[in-house]
C-alpha positions as CSV (number, residue, x, y, z in Angstrom):
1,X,-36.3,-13.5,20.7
2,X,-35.4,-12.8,16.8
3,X,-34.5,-16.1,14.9
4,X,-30.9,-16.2,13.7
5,X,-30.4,-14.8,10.3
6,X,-30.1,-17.2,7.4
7,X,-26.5,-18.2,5.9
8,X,-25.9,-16.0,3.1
9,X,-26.9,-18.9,0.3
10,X,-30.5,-19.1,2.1
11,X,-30.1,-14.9,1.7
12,X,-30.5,-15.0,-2.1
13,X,-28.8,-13.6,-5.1
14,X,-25.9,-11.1,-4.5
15,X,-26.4,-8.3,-6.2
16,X,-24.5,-7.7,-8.8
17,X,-22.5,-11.1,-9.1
18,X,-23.1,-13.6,-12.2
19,X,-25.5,-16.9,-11.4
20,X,-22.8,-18.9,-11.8
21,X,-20.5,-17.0,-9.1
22,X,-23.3,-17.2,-6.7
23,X,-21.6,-20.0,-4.6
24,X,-18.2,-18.2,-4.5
25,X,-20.0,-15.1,-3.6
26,X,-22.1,-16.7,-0.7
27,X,-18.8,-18.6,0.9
28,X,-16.5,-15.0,0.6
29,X,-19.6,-13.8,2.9
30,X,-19.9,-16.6,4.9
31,X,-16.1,-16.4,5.6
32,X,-16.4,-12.9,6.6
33,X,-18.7,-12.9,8.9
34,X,-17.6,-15.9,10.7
35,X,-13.9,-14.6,10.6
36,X,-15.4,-11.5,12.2
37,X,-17.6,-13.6,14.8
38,X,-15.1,-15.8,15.6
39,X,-12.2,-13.3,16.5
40,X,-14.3,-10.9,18.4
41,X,-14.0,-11.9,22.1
42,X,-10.2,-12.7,21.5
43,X,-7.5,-10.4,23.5
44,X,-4.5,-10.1,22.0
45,X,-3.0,-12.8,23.4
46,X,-5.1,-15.6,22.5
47,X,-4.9,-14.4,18.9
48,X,-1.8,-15.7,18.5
49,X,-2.1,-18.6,20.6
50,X,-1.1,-21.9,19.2
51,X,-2.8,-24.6,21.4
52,X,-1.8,-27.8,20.6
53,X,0.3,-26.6,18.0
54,X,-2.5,-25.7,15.9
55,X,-2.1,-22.4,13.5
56,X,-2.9,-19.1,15.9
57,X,-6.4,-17.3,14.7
58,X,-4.2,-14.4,13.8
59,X,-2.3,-16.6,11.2
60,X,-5.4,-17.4,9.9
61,X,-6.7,-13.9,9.7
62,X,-3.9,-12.5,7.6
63,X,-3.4,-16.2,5.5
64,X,-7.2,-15.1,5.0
65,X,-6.4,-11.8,3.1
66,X,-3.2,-13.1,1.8
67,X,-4.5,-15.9,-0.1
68,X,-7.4,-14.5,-1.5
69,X,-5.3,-11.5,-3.0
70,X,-3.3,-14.2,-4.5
71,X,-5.6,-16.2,-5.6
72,X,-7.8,-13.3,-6.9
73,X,-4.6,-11.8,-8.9
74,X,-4.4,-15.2,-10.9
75,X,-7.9,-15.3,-11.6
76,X,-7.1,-12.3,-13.7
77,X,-4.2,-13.7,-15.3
78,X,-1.2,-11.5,-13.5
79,X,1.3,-12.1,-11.4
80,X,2.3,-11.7,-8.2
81,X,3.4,-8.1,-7.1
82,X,6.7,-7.7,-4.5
83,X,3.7,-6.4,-1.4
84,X,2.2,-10.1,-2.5
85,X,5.6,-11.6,-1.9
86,X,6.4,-10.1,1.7
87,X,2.5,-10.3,2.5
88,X,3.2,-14.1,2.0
89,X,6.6,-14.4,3.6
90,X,4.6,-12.2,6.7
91,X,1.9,-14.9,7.4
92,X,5.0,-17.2,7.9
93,X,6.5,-15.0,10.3
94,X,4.4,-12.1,11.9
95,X,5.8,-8.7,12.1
96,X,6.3,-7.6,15.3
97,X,4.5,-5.9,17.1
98,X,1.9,-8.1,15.9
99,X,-1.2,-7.0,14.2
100,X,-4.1,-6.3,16.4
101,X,-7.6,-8.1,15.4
102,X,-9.3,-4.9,14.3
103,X,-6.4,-4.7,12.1
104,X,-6.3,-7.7,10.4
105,X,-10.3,-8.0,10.6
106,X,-10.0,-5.4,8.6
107,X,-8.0,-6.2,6.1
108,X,-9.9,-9.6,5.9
109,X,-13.1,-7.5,5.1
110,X,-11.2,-5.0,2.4
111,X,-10.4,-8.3,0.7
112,X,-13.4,-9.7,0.5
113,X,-14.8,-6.3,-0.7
114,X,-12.3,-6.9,-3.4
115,X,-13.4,-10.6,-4.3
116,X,-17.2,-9.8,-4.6
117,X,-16.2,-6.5,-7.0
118,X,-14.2,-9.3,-9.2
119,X,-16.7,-12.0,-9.2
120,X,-19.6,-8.8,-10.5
121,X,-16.9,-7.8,-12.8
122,X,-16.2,-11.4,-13.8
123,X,-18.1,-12.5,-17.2
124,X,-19.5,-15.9,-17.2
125,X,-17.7,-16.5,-21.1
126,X,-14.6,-15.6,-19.4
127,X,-15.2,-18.5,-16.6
128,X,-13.4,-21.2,-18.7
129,X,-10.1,-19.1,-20.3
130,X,-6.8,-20.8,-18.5
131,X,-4.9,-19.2,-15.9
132,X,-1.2,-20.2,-14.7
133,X,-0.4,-20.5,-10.6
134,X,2.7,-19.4,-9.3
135,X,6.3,-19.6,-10.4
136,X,5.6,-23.1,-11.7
137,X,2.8,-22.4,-13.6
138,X,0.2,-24.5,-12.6
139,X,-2.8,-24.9,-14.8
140,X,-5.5,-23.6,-13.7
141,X,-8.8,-21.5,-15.2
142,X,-10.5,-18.5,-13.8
143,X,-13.3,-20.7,-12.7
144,X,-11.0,-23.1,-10.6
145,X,-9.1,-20.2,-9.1
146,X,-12.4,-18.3,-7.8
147,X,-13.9,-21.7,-6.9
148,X,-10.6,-22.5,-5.1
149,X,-10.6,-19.0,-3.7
150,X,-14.0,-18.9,-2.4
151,X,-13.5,-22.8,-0.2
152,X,-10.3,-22.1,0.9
153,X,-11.5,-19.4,2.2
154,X,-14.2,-21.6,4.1
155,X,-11.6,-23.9,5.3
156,X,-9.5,-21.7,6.8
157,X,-12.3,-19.5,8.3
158,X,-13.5,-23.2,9.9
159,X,-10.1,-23.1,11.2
160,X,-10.0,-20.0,12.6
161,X,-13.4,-20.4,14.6
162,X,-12.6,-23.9,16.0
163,X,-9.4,-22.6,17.3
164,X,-11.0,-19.9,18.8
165,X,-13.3,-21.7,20.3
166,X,-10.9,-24.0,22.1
167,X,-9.0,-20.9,23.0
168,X,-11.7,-19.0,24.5
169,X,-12.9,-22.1,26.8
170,X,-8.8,-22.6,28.0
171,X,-9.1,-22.1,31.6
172,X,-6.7,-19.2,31.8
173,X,-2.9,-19.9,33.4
C-alpha cells in the first residue's frame, strides 16, 4: 500500500512563489485538492443539499472562486468588475439550471491557477503597500488580502468537505 502523500507545506517550496507567500501558496493548494476530493462522489443532488440548513457544497464551490477573484483583484489595487458583481450576487442565488460539479470544480481550479500566478508575480517589497476593500474602503495591504485570501479559502474548503461528508453518509429518502 503506498503511504498518503504529504500536505502541500510538508511538499516544499512552490516553485516560483516568494518565501514569504509560501503559506498562502500551500493553503490555495490544499484548498484545491480537498475541494476536488471532497465533491467527487457527490450527484447532483446532494450538491446542493442543505442539511441542517448548513450552506450546500455547491455554494461553497462557487463562493470558493468568487471570493478568491475578489479578494485577488484587491490585492492588486482594482476594483471590482460588473462579471465580479453578478458572480457575487450568483453565489446568493444559483442560476438555474444549476452548475454541475465538473463545472464549478473547474472554475475552482482556474482560480487557484490564477492565485498562485499572483503570489509568483507578487514582489515581497510590494507585500506591505495598502489596499482598499469594497465600496467602503476598508483598509487593508496586499499582504492581509493574500493572507486573507489564502484561509478563507481553508475555511470554506473545511466547510465544503464536512458537509459533504454528512451528506454522503444521509441514508437516502
Amino acid at each position: 500500500m503506498t503511504p498518503p502523500r504529504p500536505e502541500p507545506w510538508l511538499r516544499g517550496p512552490v516553485s516560483g512563489i516568494p518565501a514569504l507567500l509560501q503559506p498562502a501558496a500551500h493553503a490555495f493548494i490544499m484548498a484545491r485538492e480537498d475541494a476536488v476530493a471532497a465533491a467527487a462522489g457527490l450527484t447532483q443532488s446532494q450538491l446542493w443539499m442543505t442539511p441542517g440548513g448548513a450552506a450546500s457544497p455547491g455554494f461553497h464551490l462557487l463562493h470558493l472562486a468568487g471570493s478568491t477573484d475578489r479578494l485577488l483583484t484587491y490585492a492588486r489595487g482594482e476594483g471590482l468588475t460588473e462579471r465580479q458583481r453578478e458572480a457575487l450576487a450568483s453565489e446568493k442565488a444559483p442560476p438555474e439550471p444549476r452548475p454541475s460539479a465538473e463545472q464549478l470544480l473547474g472554475e475552482w481550479e482556474a482560480t487557484v491557477d490564477r492565485a498562485l500566478a499572483q503570489l509568483a508575480a507578487t514582489a515581497e517589497s510590494e507585500l506591505t503597500r495598502p489596499r482598499e476593500v469594497g465600496r467602503a474602503r476598508l483598509p487593508s495591504t496586499v499582504l492581509g488580502l493574500l493572507f486573507h485570501a489564502a484561509e478563507h479559502a481553508q475555511r470554506h474548503t473545511g466547510q465544503l468537505v464536512a458537509t459533504a461528508k454528512i451528506i454522503q453518509g444521509m441514508s437516502p429518502t
